[in-house]
PLY file of the C-alpha trace (Angstrom):
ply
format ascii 1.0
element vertex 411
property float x
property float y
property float z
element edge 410
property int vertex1
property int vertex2
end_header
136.73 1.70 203.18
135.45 -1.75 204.85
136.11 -1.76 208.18
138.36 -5.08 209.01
136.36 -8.03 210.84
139.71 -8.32 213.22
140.62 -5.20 214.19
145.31 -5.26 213.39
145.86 -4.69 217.00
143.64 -8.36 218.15
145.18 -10.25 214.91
148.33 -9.22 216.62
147.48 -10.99 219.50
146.65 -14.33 217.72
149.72 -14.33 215.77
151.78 -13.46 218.92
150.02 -16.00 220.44
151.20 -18.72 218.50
154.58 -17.61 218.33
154.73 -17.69 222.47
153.00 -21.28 222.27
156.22 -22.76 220.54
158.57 -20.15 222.39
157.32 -21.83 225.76
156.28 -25.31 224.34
159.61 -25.47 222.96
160.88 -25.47 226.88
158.65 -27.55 227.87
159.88 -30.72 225.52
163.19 -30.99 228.04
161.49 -31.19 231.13
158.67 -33.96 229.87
161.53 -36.36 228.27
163.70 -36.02 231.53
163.34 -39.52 232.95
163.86 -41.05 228.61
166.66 -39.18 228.18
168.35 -39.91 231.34
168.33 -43.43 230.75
169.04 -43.57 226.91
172.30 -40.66 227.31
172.86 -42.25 231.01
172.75 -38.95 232.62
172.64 -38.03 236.06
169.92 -35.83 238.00
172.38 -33.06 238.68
173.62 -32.92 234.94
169.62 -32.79 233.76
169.41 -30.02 236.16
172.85 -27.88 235.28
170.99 -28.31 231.54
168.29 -26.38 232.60
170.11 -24.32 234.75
172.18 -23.53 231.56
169.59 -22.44 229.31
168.36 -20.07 231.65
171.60 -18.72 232.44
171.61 -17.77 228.76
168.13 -17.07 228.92
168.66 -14.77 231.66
171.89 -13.02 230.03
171.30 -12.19 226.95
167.29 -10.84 227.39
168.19 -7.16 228.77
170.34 -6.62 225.85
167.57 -8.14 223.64
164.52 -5.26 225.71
166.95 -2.90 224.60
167.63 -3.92 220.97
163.85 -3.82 220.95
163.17 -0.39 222.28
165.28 0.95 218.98
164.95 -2.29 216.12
161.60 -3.26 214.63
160.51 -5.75 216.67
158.94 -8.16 213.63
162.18 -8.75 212.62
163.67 -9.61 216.50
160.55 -11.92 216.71
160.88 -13.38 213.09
164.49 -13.98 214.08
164.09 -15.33 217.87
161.00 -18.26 216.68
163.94 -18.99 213.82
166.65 -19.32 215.74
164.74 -21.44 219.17
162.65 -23.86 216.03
166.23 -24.57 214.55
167.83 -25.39 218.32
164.81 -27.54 219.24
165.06 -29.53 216.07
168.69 -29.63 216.40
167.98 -31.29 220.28
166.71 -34.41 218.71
170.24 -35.05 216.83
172.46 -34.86 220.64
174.20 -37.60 221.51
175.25 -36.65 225.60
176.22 -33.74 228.10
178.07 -31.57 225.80
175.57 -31.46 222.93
172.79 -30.99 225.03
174.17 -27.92 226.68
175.40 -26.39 223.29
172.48 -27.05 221.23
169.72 -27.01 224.01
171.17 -24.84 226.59
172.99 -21.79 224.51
171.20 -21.87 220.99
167.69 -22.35 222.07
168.08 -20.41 225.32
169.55 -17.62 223.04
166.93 -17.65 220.55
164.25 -17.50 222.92
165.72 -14.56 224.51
164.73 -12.28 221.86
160.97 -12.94 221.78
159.61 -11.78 224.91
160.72 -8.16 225.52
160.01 -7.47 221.88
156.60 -9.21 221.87
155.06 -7.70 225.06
156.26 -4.12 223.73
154.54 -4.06 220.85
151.42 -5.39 222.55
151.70 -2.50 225.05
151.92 -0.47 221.97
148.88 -1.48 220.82
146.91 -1.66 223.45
146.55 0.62 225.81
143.25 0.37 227.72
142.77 -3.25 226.82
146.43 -3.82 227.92
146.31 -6.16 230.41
143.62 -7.67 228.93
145.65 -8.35 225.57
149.11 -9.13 227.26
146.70 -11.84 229.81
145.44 -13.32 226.22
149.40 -13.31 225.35
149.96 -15.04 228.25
147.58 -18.04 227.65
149.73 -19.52 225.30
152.12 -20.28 227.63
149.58 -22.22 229.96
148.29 -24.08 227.19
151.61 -24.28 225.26
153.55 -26.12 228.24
150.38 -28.41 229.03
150.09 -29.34 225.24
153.78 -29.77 224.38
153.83 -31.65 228.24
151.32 -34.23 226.63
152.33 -34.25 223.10
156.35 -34.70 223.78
155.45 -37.59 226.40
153.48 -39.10 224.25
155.43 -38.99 221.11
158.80 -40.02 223.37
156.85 -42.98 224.53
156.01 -44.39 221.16
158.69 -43.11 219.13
161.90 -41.86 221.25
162.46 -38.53 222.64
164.09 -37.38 219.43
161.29 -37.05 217.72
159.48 -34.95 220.27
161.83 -32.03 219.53
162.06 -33.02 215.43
158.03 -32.15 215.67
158.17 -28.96 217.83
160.87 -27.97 215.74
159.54 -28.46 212.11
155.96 -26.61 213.72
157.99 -23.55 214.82
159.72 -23.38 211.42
156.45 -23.26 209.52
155.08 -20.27 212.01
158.21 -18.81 210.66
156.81 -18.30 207.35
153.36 -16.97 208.34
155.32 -14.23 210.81
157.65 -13.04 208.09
154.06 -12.04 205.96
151.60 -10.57 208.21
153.79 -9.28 211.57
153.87 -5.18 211.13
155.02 -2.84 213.84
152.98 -0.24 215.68
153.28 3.47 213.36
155.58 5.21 215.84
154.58 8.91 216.50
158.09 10.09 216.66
161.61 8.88 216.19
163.09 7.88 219.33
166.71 8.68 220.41
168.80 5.92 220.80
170.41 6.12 224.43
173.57 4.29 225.91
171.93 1.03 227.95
173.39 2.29 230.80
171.22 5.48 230.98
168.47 3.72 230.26
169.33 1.22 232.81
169.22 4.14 235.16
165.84 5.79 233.95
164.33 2.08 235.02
166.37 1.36 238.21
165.66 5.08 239.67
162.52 3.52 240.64
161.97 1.49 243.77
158.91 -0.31 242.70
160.89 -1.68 240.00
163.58 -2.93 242.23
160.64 -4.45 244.37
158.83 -5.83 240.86
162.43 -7.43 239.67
163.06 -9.19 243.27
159.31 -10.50 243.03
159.78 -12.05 239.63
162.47 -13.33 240.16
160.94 -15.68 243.19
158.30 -16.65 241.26
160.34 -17.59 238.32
162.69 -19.54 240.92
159.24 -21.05 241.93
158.00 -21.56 238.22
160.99 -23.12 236.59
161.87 -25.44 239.34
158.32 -26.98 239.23
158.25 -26.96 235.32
161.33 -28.72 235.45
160.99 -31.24 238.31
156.93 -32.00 238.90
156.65 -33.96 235.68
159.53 -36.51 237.72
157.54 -35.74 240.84
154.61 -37.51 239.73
156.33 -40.35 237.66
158.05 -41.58 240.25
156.48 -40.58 243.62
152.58 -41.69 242.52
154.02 -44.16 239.74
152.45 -42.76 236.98
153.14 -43.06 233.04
155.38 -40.89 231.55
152.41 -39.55 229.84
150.27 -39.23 232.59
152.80 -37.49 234.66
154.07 -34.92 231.93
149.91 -34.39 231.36
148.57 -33.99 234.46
151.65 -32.31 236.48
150.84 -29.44 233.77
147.04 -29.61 232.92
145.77 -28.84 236.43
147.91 -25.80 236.82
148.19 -24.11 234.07
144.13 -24.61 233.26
143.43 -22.90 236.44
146.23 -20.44 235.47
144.23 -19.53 231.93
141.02 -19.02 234.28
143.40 -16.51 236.84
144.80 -14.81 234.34
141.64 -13.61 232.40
139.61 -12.86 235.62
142.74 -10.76 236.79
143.71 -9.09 233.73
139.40 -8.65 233.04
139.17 -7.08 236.66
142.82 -4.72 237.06
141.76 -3.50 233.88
138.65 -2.19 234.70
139.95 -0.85 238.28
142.67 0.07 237.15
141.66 4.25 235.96
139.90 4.61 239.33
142.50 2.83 241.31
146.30 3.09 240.71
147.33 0.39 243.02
144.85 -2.05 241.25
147.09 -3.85 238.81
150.26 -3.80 241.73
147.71 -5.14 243.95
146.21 -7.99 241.58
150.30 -9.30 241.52
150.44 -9.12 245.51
146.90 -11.56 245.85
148.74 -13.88 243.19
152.03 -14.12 245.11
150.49 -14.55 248.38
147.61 -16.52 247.63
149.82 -19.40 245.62
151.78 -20.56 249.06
150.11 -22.44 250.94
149.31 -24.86 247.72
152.76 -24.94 246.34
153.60 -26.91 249.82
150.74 -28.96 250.12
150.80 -30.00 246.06
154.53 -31.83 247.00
153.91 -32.68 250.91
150.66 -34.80 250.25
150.56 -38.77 249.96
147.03 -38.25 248.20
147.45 -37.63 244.66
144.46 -35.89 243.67
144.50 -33.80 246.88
147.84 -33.00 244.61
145.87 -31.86 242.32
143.69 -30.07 243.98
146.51 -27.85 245.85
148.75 -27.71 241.97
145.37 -26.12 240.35
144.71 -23.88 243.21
148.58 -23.30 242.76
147.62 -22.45 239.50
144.98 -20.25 239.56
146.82 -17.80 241.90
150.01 -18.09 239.33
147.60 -16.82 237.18
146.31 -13.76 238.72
149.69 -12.37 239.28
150.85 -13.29 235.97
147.46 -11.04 234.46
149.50 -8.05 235.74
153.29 -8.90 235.09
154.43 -6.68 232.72
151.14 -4.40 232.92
152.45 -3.29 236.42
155.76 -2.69 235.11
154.64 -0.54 232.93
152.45 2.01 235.28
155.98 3.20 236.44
158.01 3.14 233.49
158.13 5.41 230.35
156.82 4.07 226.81
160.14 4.23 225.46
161.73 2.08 228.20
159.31 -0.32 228.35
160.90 -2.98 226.32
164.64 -2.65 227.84
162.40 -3.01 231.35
160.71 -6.60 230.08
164.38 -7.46 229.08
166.50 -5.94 232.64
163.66 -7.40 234.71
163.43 -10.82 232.82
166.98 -11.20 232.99
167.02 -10.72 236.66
164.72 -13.09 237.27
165.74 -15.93 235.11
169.47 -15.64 236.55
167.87 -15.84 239.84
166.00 -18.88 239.02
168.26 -20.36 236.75
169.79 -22.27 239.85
166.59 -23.93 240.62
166.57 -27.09 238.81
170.26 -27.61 239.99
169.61 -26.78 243.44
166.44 -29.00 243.08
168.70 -31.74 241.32
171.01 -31.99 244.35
168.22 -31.78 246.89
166.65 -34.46 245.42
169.37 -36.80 245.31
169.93 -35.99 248.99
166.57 -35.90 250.62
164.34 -36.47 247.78
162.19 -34.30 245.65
159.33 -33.75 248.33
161.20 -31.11 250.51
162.49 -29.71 247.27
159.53 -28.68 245.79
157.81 -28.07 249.27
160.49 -25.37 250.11
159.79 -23.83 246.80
156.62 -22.04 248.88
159.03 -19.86 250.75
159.87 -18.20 247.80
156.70 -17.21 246.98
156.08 -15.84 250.25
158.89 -13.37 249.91
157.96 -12.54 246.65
154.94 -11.60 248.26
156.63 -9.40 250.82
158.45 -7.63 248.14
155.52 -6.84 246.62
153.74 -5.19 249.88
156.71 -2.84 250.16
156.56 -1.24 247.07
152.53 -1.12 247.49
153.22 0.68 250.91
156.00 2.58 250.31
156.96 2.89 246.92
154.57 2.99 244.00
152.87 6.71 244.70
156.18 8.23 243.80
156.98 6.15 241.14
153.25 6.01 238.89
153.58 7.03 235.49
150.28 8.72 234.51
149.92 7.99 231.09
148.16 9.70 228.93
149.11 8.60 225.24
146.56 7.99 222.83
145.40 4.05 221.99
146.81 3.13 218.77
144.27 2.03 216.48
0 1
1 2
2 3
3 4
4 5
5 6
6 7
7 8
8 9
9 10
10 11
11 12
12 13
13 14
14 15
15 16
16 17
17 18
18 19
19 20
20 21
21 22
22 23
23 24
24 25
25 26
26 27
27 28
28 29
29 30
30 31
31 32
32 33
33 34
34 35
35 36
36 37
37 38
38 39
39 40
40 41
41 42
42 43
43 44
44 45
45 46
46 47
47 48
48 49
49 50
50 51
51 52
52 53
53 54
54 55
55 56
56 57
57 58
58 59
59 60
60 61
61 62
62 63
63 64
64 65
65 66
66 67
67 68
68 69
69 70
70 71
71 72
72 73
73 74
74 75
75 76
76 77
77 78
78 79
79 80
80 81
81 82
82 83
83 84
84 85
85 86
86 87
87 88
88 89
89 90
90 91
91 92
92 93
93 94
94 95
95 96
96 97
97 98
98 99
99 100
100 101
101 102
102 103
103 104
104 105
105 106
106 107
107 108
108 109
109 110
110 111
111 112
112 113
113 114
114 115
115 116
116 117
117 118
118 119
119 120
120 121
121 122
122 123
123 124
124 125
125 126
126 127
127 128
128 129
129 130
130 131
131 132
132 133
133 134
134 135
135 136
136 137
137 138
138 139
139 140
140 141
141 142
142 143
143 144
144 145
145 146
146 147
147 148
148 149
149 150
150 151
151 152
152 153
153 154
154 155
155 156
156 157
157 158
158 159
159 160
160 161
161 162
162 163
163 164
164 165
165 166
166 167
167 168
168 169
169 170
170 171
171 172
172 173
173 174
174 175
175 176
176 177
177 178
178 179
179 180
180 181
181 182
182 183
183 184
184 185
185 186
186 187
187 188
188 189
189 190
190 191
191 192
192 193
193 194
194 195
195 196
196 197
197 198
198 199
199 200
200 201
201 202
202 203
203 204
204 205
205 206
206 207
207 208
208 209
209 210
210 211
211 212
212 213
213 214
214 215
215 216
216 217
217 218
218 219
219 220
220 221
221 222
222 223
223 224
224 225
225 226
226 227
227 228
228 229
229 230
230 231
231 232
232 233
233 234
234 235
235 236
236 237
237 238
238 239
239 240
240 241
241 242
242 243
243 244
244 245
245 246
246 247
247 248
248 249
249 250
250 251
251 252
252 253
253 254
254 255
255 256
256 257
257 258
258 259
259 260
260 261
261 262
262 263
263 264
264 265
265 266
266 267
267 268
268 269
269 270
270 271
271 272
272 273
273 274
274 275
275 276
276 277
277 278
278 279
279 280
280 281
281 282
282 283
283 284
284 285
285 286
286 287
287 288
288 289
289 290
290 291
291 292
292 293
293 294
294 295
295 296
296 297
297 298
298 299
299 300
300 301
301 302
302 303
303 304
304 305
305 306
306 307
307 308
308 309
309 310
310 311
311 312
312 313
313 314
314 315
315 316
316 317
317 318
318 319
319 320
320 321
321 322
322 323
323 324
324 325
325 326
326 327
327 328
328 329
329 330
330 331
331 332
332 333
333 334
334 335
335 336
336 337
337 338
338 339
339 340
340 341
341 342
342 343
343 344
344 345
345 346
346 347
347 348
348 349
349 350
350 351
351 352
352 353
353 354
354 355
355 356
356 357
357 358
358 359
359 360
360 361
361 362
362 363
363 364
364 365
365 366
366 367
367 368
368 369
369 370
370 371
371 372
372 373
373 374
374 375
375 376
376 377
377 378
378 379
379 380
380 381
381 382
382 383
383 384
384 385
385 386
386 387
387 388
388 389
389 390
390 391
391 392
392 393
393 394
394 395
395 396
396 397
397 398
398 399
399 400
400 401
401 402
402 403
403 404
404 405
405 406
406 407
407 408
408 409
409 410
């Protein structure tokens, strides 16, 4: 038998790949057209922000119950269906005519649909993979730095020349035709056993027994305060605080980050990996450097008047996001149970994208009152506590709770 040139379990990762560059390129399109569609639907900064703030909310609610679907459905078919449902709502997007469309078709369809991917996706991968695992789910997570840098250009650029609408008819009709490929190559990992299905609230409790994971789900949800609140808002930040083009701004509020962010995220997921069967704490610890080291830059990236000291503190912002992001769900799952794993990515995601669901409202409103500086400036205090949380469970907490796995890699 010839032995393939791309091992199933890497292929995987491509195709996944893709799938989370629309899922989070898909997002991005909003934020990018923000200052085009509040003149052309004459919308306010705080109804922009309760738009995002929306999606999230629905974002945030319906992902735990879409972990657990996943723990017990095949997850091609919760992936096929999620990239199906989030390509239809962003193509949809282009056809809204105010407030009320925009939060139906943007805010609950699209938010719904890309509930589903996520929990289901990172699963499988930690299926897959298990001493390349936070190598593979750092790979995964790539697409989202390049996806929300490339959609940041691409949408500003097509809104410029050819109206916002068009930005989400393209992401849209490009999601739709990943569709296709997904529903004839995806396959789920050959389970060993059938699992039980259990009631979500005992599952609930086989997670939550755990302090670490309390500690993990307050952390996350910090930094996803942090993350959507600058996703949303810097791409404004920079239009109309350094006066740049719509293009520029959507570009470079994005490109320094998030490039930084790909080089974090490999050097962290490259070195927790290899620590990581000598030293327990390693991958806990690699989240605790990110946390920490990303503060001081997320107040110096809104506080300067220099604009490419900016950029110096948003990629050093970056870099650090990075690093903790090479360990996300790889921590998680040193404390909780294979067949848990998925409802965990859902529980905790949820958690943390209610939390920061408020952000671009809160942000909204700050901005309107004291202007967008001190907003984004205060956003570094969340990090810090993030940070905090993280020490406690790394002093206190994660020596009880360490699940010592020792499953098999599938091939």
């Amino acid at each position: 038998m010839r032995k393939k040139l791309i091992p199933y379990k890497w292929e995987l990762i491509i195709i996944l790949w893709f799938s989370y560059f629309f899922n989070q390129g898909d997002r991005q399109v909003f934020n990018v057209v923000i200052p085009l569609l509040k003149k052309d639907l004459h919308l306010s900064d705080v109804e922009l922000g309760m738009i995002a703030t929306i999606f999230t909310i629905v974002y945030g609610c319906i992902v735990p119950f879409a972990g657990y679907a996943s723990d017990f459905i095949k997850r091609k078919w919760i992936i096929f269906t999620s990239l199906l449902i989030f390509s239809l709502g962003t193509l949809l997007t282009g056809f809204s005519v105010g407030l009320f469309s925009l939060v139906l078709i943007r805010g609950i369809v699209t938010g719904g649909g890309e509930a589903f991917y996520y929990p289901a996706a990172t699963s499988m991968i930690g299926d897959y993979h298990h001493k390349t695992r936070a190598m593979a789910l750092s790979i995964h997570q790539t697409s989202l730095y390049i996806g929300v840098v490339a959609s940041g250009f691409i949408a500003a650029y097509i809104g410029e020349h050819f109206g916002w609408r068009f930005s989400f008819f393209s992401f849209g009709i490009g999601g739709l035709i990943l569709v296709i490929y997904i529903f004839f190559r995806i396959k789920d990992v050959p389970l060993k056993q059938v699992i039980e299905r259990q009631p979500i609230l005992f599952v609930a409790k086989k997670i939550f027994v755990k302090k670490t994971v309390w500690m993990l789900c307050i952390a996350f949800g910090g930094m996803v305060f942090v993350n959507i609140g600058y996703v949303t808002w810097m791409p404004t930040f920079y239009y109309e605080k350094f006066h740049l083009s719509l293009s520029e701004a959507g570009f470079t509020s994005m490109f320094f980050h998030f490039s930084l962010a790909f080089i974090g995220v490999l050097i962290g997921g490259k070195l927790s990996d290899k620590f990581a069967f000598k030293r327990k704490k390693a991958r806990l610890e690699t989240e605790f450097i990110g946390l920490l080291g990303g503060v001081p830059f997320i107040f110096i990236m809104a506080y300067t008047t220099n604009l490419y000291i900016s950029y110096a503190a948003l990629a050093a912002f970056g870099f650090f996001r990075g690093v903790y992001d090479s360990n996300l769900f790889a921590a998680v799952f040193d404390v909780v149970e294979p067949e848990y794993r998925a409802t965990s990515v859902g529980v905790m995601t949820s958690f943390a994208f209610i939390t920061g669901a408020f952000s671009p409202l809160i942000l909204g409103i700050i901005k309107t009152n004291y202007g967008l500086s001190i907003g984004i400036e205060s956003l570094s205090i969340c990090y810090l506590l993030s940070a905090l949380m993280l020490f406690f469970a790394l002093r206190y907490f994660f020596k009880n709770d360490y699940y010592n796995e020792s499953n098999l890699e599938v091939l």
